[in-house]
N, CA, C and O atoms as a GROMACS GRO file, in nm:
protein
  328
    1UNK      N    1  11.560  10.467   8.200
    1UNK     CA    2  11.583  10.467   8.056
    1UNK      C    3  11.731  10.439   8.029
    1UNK      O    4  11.823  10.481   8.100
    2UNK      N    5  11.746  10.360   7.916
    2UNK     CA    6  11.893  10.324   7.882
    2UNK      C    7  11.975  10.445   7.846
    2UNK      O    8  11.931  10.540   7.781
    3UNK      N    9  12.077  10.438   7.885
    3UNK     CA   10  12.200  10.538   7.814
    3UNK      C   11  12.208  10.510   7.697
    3UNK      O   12  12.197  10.396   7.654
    4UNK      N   13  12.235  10.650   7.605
    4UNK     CA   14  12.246  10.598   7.456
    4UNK      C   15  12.432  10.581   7.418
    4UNK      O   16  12.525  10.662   7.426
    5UNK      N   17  12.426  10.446   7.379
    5UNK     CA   18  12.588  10.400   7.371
    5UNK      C   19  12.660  10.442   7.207
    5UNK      O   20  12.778  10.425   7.172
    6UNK      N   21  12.559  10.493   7.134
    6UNK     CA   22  12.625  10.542   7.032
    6UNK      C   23  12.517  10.468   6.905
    6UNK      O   24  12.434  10.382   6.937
    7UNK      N   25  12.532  10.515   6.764
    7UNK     CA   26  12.500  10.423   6.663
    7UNK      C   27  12.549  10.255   6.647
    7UNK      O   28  12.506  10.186   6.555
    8UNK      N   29  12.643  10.204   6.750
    8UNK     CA   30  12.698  10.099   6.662
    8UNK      C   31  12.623   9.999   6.804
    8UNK      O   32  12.611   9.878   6.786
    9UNK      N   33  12.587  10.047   6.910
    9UNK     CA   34  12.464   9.959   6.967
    9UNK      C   35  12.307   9.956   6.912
    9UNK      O   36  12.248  10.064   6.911
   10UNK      N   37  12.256   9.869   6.878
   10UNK     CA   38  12.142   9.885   6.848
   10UNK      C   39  12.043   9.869   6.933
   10UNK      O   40  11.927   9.904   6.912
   11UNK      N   41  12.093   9.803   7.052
   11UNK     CA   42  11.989   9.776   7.165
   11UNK      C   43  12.061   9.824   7.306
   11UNK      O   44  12.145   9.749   7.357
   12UNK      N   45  12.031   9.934   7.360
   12UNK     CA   46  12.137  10.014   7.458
   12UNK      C   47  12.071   9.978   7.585
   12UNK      O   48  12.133  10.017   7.685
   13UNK      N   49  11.944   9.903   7.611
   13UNK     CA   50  11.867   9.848   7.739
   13UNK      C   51  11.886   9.714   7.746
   13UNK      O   52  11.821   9.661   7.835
   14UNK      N   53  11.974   9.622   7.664
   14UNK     CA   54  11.964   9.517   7.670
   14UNK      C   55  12.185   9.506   7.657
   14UNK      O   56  12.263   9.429   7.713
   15UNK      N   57  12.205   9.598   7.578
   15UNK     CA   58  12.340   9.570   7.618
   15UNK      C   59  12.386   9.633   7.813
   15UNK      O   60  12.473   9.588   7.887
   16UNK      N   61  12.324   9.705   7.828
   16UNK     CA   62  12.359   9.747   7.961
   16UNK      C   63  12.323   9.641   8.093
   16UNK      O   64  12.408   9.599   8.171
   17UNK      N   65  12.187   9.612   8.099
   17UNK     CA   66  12.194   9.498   8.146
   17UNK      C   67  12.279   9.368   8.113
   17UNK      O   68  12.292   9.306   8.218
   18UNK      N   69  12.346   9.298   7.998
   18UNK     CA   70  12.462   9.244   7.994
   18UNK      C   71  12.599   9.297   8.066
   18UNK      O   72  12.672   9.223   8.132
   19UNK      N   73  12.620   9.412   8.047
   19UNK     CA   74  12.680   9.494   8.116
   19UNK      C   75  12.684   9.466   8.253
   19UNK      O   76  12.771   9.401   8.311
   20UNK      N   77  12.620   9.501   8.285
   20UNK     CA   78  12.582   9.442   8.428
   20UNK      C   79  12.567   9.324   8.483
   20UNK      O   80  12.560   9.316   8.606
   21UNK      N   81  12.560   9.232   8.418
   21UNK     CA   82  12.579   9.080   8.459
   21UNK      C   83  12.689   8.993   8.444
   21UNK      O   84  12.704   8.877   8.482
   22UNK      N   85  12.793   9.102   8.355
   22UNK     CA   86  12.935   9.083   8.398
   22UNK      C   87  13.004   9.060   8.258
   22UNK      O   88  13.126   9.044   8.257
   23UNK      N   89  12.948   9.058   8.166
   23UNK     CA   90  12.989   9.043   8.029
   23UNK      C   91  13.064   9.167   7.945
   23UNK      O   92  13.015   9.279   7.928
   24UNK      N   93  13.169   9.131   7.906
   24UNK     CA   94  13.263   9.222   7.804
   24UNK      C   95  13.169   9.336   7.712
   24UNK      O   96  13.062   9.325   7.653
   25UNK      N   97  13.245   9.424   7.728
   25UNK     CA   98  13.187   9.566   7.597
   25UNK      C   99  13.154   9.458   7.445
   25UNK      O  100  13.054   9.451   7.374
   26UNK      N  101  13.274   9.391   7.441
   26UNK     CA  102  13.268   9.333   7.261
   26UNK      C  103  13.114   9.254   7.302
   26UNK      O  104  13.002   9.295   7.272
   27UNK      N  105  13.149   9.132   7.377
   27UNK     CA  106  13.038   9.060   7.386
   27UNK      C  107  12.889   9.072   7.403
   27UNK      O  108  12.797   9.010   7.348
   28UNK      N  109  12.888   9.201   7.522
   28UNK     CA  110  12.745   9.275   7.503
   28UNK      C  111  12.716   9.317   7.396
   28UNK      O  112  12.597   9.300   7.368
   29UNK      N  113  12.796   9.383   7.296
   29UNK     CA  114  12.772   9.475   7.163
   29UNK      C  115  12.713   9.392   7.059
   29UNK      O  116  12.621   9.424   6.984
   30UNK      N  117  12.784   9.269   7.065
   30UNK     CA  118  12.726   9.159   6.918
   30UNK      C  119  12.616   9.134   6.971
   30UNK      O  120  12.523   9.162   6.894
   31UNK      N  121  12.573   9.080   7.098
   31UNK     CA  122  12.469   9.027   7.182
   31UNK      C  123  12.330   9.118   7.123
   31UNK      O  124  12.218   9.083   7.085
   32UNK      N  125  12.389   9.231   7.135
   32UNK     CA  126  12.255   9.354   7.206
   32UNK      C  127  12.221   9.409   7.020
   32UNK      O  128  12.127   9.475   6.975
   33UNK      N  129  12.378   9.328   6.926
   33UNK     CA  130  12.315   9.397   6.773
   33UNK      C  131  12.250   9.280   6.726
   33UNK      O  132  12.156   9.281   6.647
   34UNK      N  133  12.299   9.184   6.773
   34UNK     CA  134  12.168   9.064   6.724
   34UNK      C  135  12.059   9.067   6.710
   34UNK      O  136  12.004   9.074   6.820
   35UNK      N  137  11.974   9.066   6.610
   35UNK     CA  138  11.794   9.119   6.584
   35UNK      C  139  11.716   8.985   6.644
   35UNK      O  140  11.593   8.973   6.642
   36UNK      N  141  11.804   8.890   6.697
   36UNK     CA  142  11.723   8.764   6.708
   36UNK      C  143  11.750   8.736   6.862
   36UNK      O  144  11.677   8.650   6.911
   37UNK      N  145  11.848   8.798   6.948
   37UNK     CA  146  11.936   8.780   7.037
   37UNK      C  147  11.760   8.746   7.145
   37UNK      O  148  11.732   8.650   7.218
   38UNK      N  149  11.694   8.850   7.115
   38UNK     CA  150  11.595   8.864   7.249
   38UNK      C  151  11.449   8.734   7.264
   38UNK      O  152  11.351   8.708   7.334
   39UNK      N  153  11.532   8.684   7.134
   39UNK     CA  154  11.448   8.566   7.162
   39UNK      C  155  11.454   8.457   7.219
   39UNK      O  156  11.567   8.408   7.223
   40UNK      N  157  11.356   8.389   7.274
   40UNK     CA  158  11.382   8.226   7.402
   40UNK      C  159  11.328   8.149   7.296
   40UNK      O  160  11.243   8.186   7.214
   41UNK      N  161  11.390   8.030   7.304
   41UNK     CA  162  11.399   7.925   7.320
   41UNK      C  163  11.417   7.858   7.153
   41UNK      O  164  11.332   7.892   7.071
   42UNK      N  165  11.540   7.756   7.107
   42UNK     CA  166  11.510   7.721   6.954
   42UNK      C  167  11.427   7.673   6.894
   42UNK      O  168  11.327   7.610   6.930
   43UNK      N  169  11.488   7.719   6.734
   43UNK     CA  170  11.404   7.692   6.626
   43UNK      C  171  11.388   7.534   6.591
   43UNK      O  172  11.298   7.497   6.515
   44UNK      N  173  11.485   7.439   6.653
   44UNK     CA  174  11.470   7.304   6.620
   44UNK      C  175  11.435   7.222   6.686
   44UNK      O  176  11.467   7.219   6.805
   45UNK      N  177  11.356   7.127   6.626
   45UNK     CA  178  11.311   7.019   6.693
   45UNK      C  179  11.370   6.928   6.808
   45UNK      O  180  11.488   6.920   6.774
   46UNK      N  181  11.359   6.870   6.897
   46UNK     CA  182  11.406   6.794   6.974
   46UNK      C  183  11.455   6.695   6.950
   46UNK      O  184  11.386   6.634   6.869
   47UNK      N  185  11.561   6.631   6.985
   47UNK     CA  186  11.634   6.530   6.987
   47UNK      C  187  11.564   6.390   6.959
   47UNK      O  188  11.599   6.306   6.876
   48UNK      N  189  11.456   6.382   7.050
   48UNK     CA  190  11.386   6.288   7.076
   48UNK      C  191  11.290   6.272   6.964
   48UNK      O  192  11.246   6.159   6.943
   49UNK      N  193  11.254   6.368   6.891
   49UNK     CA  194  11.134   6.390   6.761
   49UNK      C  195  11.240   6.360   6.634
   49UNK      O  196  11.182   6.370   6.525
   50UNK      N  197  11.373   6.327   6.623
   50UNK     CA  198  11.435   6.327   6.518
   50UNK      C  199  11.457   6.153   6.523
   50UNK      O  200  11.464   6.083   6.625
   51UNK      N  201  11.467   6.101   6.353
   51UNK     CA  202  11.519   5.982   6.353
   51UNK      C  203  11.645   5.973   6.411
   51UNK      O  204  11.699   6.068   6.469
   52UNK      N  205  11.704   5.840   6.394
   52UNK     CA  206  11.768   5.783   6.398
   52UNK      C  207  11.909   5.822   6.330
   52UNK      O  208  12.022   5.852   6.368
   53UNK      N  209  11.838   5.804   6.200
   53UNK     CA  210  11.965   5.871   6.063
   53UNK      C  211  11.953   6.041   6.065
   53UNK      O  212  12.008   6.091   5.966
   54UNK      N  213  11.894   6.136   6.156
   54UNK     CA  214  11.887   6.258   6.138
   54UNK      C  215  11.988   6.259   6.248
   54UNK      O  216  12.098   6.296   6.208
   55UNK      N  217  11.984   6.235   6.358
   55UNK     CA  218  12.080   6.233   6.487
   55UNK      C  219  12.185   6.205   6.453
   55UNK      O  220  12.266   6.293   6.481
   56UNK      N  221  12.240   6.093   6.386
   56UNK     CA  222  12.367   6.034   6.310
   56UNK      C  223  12.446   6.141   6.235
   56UNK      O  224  12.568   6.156   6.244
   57UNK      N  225  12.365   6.212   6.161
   57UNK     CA  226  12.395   6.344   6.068
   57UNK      C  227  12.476   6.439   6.142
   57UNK      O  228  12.596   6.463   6.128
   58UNK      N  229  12.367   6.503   6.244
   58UNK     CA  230  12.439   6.594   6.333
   58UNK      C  231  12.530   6.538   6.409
   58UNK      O  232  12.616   6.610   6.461
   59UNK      N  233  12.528   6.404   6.431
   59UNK     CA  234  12.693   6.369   6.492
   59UNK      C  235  12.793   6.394   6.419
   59UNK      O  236  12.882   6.475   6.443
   60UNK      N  237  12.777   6.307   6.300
   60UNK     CA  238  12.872   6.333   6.164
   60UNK      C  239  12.965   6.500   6.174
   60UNK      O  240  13.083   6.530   6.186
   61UNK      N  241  12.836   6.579   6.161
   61UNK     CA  242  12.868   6.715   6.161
   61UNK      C  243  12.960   6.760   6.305
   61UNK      O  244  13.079   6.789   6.300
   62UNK      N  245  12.895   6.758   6.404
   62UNK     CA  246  13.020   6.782   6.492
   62UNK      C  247  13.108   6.700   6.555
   62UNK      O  248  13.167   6.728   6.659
   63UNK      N  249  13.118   6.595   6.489
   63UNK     CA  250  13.277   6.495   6.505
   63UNK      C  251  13.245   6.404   6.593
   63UNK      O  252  13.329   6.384   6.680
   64UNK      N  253  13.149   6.342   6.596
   64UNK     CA  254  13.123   6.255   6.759
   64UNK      C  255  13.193   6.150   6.684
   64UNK      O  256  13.167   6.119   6.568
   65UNK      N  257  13.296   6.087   6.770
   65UNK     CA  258  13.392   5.958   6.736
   65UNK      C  259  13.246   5.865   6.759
   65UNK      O  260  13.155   5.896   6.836
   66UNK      N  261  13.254   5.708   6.644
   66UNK     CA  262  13.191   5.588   6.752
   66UNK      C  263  13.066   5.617   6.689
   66UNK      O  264  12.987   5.531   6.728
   67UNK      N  265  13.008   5.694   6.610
   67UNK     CA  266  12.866   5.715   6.600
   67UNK      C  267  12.788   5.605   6.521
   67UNK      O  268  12.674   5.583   6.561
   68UNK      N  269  12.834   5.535   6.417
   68UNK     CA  270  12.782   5.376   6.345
   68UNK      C  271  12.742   5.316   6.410
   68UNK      O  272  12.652   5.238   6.379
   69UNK      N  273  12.805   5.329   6.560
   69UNK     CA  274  12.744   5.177   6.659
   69UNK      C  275  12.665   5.195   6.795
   69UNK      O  276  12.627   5.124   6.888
   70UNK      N  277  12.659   5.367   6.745
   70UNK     CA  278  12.554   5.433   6.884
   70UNK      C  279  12.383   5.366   6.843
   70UNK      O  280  12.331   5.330   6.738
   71UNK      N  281  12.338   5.374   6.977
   71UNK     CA  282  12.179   5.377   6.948
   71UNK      C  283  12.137   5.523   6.903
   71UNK      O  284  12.214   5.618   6.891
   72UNK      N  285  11.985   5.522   6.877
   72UNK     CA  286  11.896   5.662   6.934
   72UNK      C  287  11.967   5.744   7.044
   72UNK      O  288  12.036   5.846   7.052
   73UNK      N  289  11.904   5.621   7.150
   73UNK     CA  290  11.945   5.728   7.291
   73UNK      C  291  12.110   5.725   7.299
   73UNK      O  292  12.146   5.819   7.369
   74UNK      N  293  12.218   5.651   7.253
   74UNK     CA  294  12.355   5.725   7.271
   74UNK      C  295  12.367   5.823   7.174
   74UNK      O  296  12.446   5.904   7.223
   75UNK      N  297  12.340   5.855   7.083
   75UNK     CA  298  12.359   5.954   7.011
   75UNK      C  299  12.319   6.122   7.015
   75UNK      O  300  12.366   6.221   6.959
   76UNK      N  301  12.168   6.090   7.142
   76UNK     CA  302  12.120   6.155   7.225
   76UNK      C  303  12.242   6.234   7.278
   76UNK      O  304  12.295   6.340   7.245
   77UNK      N  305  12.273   6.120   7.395
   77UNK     CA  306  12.361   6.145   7.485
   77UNK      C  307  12.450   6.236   7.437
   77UNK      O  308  12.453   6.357   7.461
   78UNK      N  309  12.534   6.160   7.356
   78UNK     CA  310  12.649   6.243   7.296
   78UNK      C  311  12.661   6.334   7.243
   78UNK      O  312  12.774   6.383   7.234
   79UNK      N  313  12.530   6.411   7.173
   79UNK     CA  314  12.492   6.547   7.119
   79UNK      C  315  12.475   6.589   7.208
   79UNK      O  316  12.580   6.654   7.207
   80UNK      N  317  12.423   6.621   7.315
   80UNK     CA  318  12.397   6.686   7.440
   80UNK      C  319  12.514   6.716   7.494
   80UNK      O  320  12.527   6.824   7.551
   81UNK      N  321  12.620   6.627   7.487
   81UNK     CA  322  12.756   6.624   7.587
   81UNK      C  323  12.869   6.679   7.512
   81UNK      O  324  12.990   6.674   7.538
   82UNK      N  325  12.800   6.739   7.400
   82UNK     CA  326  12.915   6.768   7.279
   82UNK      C  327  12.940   6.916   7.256
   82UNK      O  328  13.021   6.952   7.172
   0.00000   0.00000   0.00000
């Protein structure tokens, strides 16, 4: 059974195992108060299921230099590598 780490952990079996896998007090703490933390795998669609002009967007958004003259698959690329 988990140690109880106080009110300001909300999940004291899941921050301890972070704990244990080598991660900071702060970092386990946000980790383990996250209500969503214990979930696998995202909410969004794949790369490959998005247009053309949807991929472009999210480049836009995180700064990919060059993106006007990428294809599909470089834009792929470059979100992945970003």
């Amino acid at each position: 059974m988990a140690e109880n780490h106080g009110p300001q952990i909300k999940n004291d079996e899941q921050y301890e195992e972070l704990r244990d896998k080598g991660m900071s007090k702060s970092k386990a703490a946000r980790i383990a108060n996250d209500s969503d933390s214990g979930e696998k795998g995202g909410k969004s669609e794949k790369y490959e299921d998005r247009t053309k002009e949807e991929l472009y967007e999210k480049a836009r958004e995180v700064g990919i230099e060059g993106r006007s003259k990428m294809s599909k698959k470089e834009l792929i690329k470059s979100l992945r590598n970003s």
